[in-house]
C-alpha positions in Angstrom: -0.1 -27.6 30.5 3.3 -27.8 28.5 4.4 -30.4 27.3 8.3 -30.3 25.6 8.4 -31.6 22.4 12.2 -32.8 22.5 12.9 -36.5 24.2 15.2 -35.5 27.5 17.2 -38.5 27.0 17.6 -38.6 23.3 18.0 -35.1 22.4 16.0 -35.6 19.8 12.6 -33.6 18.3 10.2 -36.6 18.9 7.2 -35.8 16.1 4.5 -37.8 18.2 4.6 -35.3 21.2 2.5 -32.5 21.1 4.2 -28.6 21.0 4.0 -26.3 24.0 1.7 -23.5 24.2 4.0 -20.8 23.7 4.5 -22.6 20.1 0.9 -22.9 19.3 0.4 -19.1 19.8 3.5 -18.4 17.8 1.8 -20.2 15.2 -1.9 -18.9 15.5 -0.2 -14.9 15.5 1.7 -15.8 12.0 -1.5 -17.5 10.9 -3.5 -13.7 11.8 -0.8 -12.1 9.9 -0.9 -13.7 6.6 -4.2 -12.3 5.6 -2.9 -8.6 6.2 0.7 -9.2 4.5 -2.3 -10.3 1.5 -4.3 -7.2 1.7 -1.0 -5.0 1.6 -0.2 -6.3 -2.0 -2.7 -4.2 -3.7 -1.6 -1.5 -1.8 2.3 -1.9 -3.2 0.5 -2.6 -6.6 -0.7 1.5 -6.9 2.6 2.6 -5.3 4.5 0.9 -8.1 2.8 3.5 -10.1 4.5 6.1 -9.0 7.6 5.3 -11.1 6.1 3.9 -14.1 2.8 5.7 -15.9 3.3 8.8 -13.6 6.5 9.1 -15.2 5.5 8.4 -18.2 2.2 10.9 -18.0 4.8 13.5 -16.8 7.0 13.2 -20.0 3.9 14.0 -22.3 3.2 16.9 -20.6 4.7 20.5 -20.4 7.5 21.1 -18.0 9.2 24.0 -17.7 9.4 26.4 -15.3 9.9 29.8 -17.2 11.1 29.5 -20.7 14.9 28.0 -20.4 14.3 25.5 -17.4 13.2 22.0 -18.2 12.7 19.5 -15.4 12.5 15.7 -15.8 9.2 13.9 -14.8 10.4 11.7 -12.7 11.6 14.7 -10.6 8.1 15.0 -9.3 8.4 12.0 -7.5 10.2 14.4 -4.7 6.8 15.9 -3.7 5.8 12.2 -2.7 8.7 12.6 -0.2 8.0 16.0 1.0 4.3 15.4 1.4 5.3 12.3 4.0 7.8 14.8 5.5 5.3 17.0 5.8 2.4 14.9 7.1 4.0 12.7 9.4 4.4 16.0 11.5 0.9 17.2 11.6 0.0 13.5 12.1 2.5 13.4 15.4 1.8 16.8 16.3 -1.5 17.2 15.6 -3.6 13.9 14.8 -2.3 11.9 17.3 -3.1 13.8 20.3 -6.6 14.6 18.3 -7.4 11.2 18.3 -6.1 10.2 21.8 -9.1 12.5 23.2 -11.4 10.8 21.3 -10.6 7.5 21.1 -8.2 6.8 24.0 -5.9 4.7 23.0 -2.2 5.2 23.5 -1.3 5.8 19.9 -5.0 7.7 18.9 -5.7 4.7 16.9 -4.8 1.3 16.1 -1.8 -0.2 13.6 -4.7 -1.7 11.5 -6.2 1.4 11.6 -3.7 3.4 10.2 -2.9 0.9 7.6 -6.3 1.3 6.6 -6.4 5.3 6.5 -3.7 4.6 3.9 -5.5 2.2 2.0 -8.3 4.9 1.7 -5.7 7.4 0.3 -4.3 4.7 -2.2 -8.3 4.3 -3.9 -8.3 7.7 -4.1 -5.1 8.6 -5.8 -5.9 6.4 -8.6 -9.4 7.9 -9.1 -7.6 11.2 -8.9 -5.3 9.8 -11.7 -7.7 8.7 -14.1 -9.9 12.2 -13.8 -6.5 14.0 -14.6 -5.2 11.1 -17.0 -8.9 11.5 -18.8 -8.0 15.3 -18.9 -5.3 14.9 -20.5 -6.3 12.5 -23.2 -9.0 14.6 -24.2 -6.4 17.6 -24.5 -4.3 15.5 -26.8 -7.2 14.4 -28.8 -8.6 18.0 -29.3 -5.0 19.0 -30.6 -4.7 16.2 -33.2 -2.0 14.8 -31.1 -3.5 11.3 -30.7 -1.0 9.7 -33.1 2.1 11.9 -32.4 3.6 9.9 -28.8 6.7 12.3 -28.9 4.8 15.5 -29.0 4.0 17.0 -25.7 0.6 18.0 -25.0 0.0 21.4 -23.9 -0.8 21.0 -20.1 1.1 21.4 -17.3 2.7 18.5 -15.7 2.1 20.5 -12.1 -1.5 18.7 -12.9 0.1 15.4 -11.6 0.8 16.7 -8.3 -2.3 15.5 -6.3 -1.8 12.2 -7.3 2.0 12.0 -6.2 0.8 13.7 -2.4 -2.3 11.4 -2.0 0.4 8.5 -2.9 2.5 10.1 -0.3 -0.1 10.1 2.0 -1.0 6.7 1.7 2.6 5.8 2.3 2.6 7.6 5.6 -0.6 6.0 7.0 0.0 2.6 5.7 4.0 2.0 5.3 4.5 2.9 8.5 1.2 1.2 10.1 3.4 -2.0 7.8 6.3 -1.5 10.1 4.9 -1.3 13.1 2.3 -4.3 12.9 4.6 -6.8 11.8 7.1 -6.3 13.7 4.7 -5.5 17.5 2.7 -9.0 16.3 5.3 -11.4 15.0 6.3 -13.9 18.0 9.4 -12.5 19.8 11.5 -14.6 18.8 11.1 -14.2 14.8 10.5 -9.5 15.1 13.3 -10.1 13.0 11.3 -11.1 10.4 8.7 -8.3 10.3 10.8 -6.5 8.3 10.7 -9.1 5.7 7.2 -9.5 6.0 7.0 -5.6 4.9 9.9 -5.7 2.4 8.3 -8.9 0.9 5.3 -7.4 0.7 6.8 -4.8 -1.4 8.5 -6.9 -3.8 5.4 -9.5 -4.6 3.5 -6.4 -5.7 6.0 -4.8 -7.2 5.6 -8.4 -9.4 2.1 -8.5 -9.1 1.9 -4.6 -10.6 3.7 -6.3 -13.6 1.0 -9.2 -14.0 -2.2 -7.2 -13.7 -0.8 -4.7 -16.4 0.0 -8.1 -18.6 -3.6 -8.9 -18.1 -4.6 -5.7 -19.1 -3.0 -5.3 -22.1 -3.9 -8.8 -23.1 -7.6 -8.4 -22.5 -7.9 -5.0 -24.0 -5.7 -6.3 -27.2 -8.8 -9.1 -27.3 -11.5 -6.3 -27.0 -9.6 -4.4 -30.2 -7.9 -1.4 -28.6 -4.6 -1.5 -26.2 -5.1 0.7 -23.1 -1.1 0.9 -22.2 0.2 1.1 -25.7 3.5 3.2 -26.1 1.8 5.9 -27.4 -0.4 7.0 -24.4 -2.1 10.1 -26.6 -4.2 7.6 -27.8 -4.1 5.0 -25.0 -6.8 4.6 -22.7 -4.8 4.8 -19.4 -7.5 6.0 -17.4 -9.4 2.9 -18.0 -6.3 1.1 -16.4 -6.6 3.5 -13.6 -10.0 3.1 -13.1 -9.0 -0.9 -12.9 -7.1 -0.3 -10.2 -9.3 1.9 -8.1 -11.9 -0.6 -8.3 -9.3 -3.4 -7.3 -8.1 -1.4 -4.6 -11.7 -0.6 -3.6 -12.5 -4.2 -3.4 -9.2 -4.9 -1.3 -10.2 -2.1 1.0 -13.2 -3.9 1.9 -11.8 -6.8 2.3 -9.1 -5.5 4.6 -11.5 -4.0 6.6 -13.0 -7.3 7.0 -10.0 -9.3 7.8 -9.2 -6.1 10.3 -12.6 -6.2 12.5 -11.9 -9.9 13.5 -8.2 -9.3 13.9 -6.5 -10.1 17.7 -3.6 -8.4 18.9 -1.1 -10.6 20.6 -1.0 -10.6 24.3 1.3 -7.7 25.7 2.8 -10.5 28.2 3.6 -14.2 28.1 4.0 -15.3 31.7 3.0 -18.5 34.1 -0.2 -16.9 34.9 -1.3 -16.5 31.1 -2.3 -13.1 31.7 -3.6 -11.4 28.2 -3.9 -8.0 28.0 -5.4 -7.0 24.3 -5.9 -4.3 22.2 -9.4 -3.0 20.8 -9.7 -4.6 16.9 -10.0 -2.2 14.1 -14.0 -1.0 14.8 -13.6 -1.1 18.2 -10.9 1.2 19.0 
């Protein structure tokens, strides 16, 4: 039964009368949503590394490519970008129709799913980054170089690159699993706002990247030694990375939680309420 929740001869929104169906649905599928758009920020959080202390690593290390060229290290964010180029073909070309024999489902598997493929990739770059970061450190140290922050340590900078294509990785499973989630499972009349949903996501942990890195540097100032001071020779910013592997470890789980007893909106709204749904995240 639907009952409209505007008085037909005032014109008026009348706050006693209950809202239609179609409005309680709208509601319950932003209500499924918000615990996802949650799980995404720790996700954003790693990303933001990317253009922060993987620079910053990079500019410690040696890079040159024969003896006159000198690159920058933030140039090395281009192999994030050619890694999705790369990957999202094989994952079209190759995955996909993979994953349809196996699993059936239109799209081989499910937007949650993908998202947490991505996820998987994220943990791992930062435990890839602390090994390498911990490599690096101990270089440094065995040099004498663990109170010189402008002298550069002597080891490649090509020994950031798994990091970068597991980040870019991560980005192809879960950006685009973003994309596509919020804007298939927002009500139709707000898809508009599922790119908001993913840009906003975004932005909070861009923020939130800023806070836990505040945290750290406050509670490692308490415990005697800074683990992001400016002179990351004799830093500790594997330990940071370590942090947020274990953070983004914890999240995983979590999203994998919130994902088993997700429900994917009904394909059609009509008179008949006919609901056709989707397989969760272990079922598919």
């Amino acid at each position: 039964m639907i009952i409209d929740d505007i008085d037909a001869s005032t014109k008026k929104r009348n706050p006693w009368r209950l809202s239609s169906v179609n409005q309680v649905e709208e509601v319950k599928l932003l209500i499924r949503l918000i615990p996802i758009w949650l799980s995404c920020l720790m996700f954003t959080v790693v990303i933001a590394q990317q253009s922060t202390y993987f620079t910053k690593q990079g500019s410690t290390m040696v890079r040159s490519i024969g003896h006159n060229f000198h690159f920058p290290a933030a140039s090395l964010q281009v192999f994030t970008g050619l890694t999705i180029l790369v990957s999202v073909l094989i994952y079209d070309r190759v995955l996909v129709p993979l994953a349809r024999t196996i699993t059936k489902h239109p799209s081989g598997i499910t937007m949650l799913q993908r998202m947490g493929i991505g996820f998987f990739f994220s943990v791992l770059a930062m435990v890839v980054s602390a090994l390498v970061e911990a490599k690096r450190v101990g270089i440094a140290q065995a040099h004498g170089l663990e109170d010189s922050p402008k002298s550069t340590v002597p080891m490649s900078v090509w020994w950031l690159l798994p990091q970068y294509m597991l980040c870019g990785l991560s980005d192809v499973f879960t950006i685009v699993g973003m994309q596509e989630l919020f804007y298939d499972q927002m009500p139709e009349e707000m898809r508009s706002m599922g790119a908001a949903a993913y840009l906003s996501a975004i932005g909070v942990g861009s923020f939130m990247s800023t806070g836990v890195i505040a945290a750290v540097q406050a509670i490692s100032s308490r415990l005697g030694h800074e683990w992001l001071s400016d002179n990351l020779n004799g830093a500790h910013l594997d330990d940071f990375y370590w942090v947020l592997a274990g953070l983004s470890a914890l999240n995983l789980c979590a999203y994998v939680w919130v994902a088993k007893g997700f429900v994917y909106k009904k394909l059609e709204w009509d008179d008949a309420e006919k609901e056709v749904n989707f397989p969760g995240f272990a079922d598919a």
